[in-house]
C-alpha positions in Angstrom: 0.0 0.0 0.0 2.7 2.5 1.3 4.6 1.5 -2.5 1.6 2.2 -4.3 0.3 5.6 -2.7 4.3 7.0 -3.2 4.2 6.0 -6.5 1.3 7.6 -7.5 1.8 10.4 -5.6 5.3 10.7 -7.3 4.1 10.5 -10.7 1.1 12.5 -10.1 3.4 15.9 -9.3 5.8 14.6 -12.0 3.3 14.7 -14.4 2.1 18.0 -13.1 5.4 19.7 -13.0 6.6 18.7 -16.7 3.1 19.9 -17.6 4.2 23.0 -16.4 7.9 23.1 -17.1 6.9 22.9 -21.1 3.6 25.5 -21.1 6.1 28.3 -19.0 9.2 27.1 -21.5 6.5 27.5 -24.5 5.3 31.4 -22.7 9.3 32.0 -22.3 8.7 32.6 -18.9 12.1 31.6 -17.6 11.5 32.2 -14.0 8.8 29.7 -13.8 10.0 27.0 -15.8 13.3 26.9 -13.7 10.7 26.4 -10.6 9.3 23.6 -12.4 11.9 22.2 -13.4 13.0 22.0 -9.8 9.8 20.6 -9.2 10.2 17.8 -11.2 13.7 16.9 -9.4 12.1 17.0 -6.3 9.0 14.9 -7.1 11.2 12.4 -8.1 12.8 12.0 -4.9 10.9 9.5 -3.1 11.0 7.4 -6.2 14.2 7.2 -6.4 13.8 5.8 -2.9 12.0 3.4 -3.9 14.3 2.2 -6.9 17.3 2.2 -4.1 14.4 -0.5 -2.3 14.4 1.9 0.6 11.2 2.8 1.9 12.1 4.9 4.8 8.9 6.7 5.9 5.2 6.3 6.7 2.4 7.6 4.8 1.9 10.7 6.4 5.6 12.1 5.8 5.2 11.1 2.3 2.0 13.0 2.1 3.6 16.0 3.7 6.2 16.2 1.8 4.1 16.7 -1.3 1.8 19.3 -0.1 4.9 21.1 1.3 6.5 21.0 -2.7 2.5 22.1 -3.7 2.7 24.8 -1.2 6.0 26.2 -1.8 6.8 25.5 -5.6 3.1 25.7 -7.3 1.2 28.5 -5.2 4.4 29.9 -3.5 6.6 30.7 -6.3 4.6 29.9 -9.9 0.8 31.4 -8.5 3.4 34.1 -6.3 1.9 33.2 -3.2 5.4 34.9 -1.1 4.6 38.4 -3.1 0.6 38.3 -3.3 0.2 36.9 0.4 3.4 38.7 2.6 2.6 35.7 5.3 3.0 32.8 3.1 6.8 32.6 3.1 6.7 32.4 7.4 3.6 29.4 7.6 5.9 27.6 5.1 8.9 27.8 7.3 6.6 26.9 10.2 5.2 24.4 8.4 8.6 22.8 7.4 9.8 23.1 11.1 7.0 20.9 12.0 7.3 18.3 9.1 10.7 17.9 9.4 10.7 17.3 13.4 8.1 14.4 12.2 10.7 13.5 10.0 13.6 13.5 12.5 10.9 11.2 15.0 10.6 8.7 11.9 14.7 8.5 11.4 15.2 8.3 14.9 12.4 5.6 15.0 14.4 3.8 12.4 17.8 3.9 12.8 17.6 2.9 16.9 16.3 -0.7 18.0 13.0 -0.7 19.3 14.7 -3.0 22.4 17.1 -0.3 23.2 14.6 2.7 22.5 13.4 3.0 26.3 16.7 3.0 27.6 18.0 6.3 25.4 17.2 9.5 27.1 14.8 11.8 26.7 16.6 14.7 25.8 18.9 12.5 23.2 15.5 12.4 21.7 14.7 15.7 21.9 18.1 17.3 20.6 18.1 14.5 17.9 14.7 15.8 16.5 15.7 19.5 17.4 18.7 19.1 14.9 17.2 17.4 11.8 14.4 20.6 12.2 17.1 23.3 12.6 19.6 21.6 10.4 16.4 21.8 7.6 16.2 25.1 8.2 19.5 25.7 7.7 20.0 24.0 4.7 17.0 25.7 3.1 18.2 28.8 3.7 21.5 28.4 2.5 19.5 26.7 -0.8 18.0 30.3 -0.7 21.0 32.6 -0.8 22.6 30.1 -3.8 19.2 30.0 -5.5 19.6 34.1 -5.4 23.0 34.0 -6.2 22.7 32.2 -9.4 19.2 32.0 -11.2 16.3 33.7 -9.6 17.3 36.9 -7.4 13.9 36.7 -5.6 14.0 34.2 -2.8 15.8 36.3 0.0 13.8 39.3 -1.1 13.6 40.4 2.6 17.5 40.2 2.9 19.2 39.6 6.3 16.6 40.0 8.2 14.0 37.4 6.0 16.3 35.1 6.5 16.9 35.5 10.3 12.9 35.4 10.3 12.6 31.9 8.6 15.6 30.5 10.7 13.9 31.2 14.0 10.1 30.4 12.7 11.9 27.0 11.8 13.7 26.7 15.0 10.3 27.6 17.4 8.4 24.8 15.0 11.2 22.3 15.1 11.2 23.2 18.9 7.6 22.2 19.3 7.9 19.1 17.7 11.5 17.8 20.3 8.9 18.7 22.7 6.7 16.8 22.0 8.6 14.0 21.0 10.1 14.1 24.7 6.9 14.0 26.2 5.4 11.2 24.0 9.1 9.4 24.2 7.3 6.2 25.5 4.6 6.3 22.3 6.6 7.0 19.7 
């Protein structure tokens, strides 16, 4: 089941995405296109996944991580959510804090035996999610001052201080989730 919904999902915004790659490449709308284009890269992720015969994470990570590439690469940049709506760009970055503290609670699910899972601190637990969120955040941002540097001069339009704004929306989210993830240690 888990196969199937990825796959479909994965093709699905594929499909999407190349449908829009060649309409904005037709229009000569450069800035778009590129957005698709990334789009399709990114779609194609948790195939690849697949195809490597890993199949890492549950459903609803899977899910999220496409409405988060909806959200940020269809309305955000191609329907100019971050200019039309000025709050967009900070319930993305919240929202990304969030799903990748899920994300970090799935890895850390993973990657340490369920006999040996009660015996691990709750604060290892908590900095371990902390990390992948802030480390996410991060990353992002630093995929934001490249992305400005070399093709779309558009995605740190708040400077310094947009940047310092995402970082710490991603941090308080990412915060919320080690939380909770410490509290809920024993039902994880």
């Amino acid at each position: 089941m888990k196969l199937k919904i990825t796959l479909t999902l994965s093709i699905s915004f594929i499909i999407f995405m190349l449908v829009l790659l060649f309409f904005y490449l037709i229009k000569g709308d450069s800035s778009r296109w590129q957005v698709a284009l990334g789009g399709v890269m990114a779609s194609a992720l948790p195939t690849l996944l697949l195809f490597k015969k890993v199949n890492l994470f549950p459903i609803p990570i899977i899910v999220g991580y496409y409405l988060f590439l909806f959200c940020s690469l269809f309305l955000g940049s191609i329907e100019d959510f971050y200019n039309r709506f000025k709050w967009w760009d900070a319930v993305l970055h919240f929202y990304k804090g969030i799903f990748m503290g899920f994300v970090g609670i799935s890895l850390y699910k993973l990657l340490i035996a369920t006999r040996i899972q009660a015996r691990i601190s709750k604060w290892v637990i908590f900095l371990f999610v902390l990390s992948i969120s802030v480390n996410a955040t991060v990353l992002w941002e630093i995929y934001e001052f490249l992305g400005d540097l070399t093709f779309t001069h558009t995605m740190q339009s708040g400077g310094n201080t947009d940047t310092m704004y995402d970082m710490i929306i991603g941090m308080i989210s990412g915060l919320l989730i080690a939380i909770y993830s410490m509290k809920r240690r024993e039902k994880l």
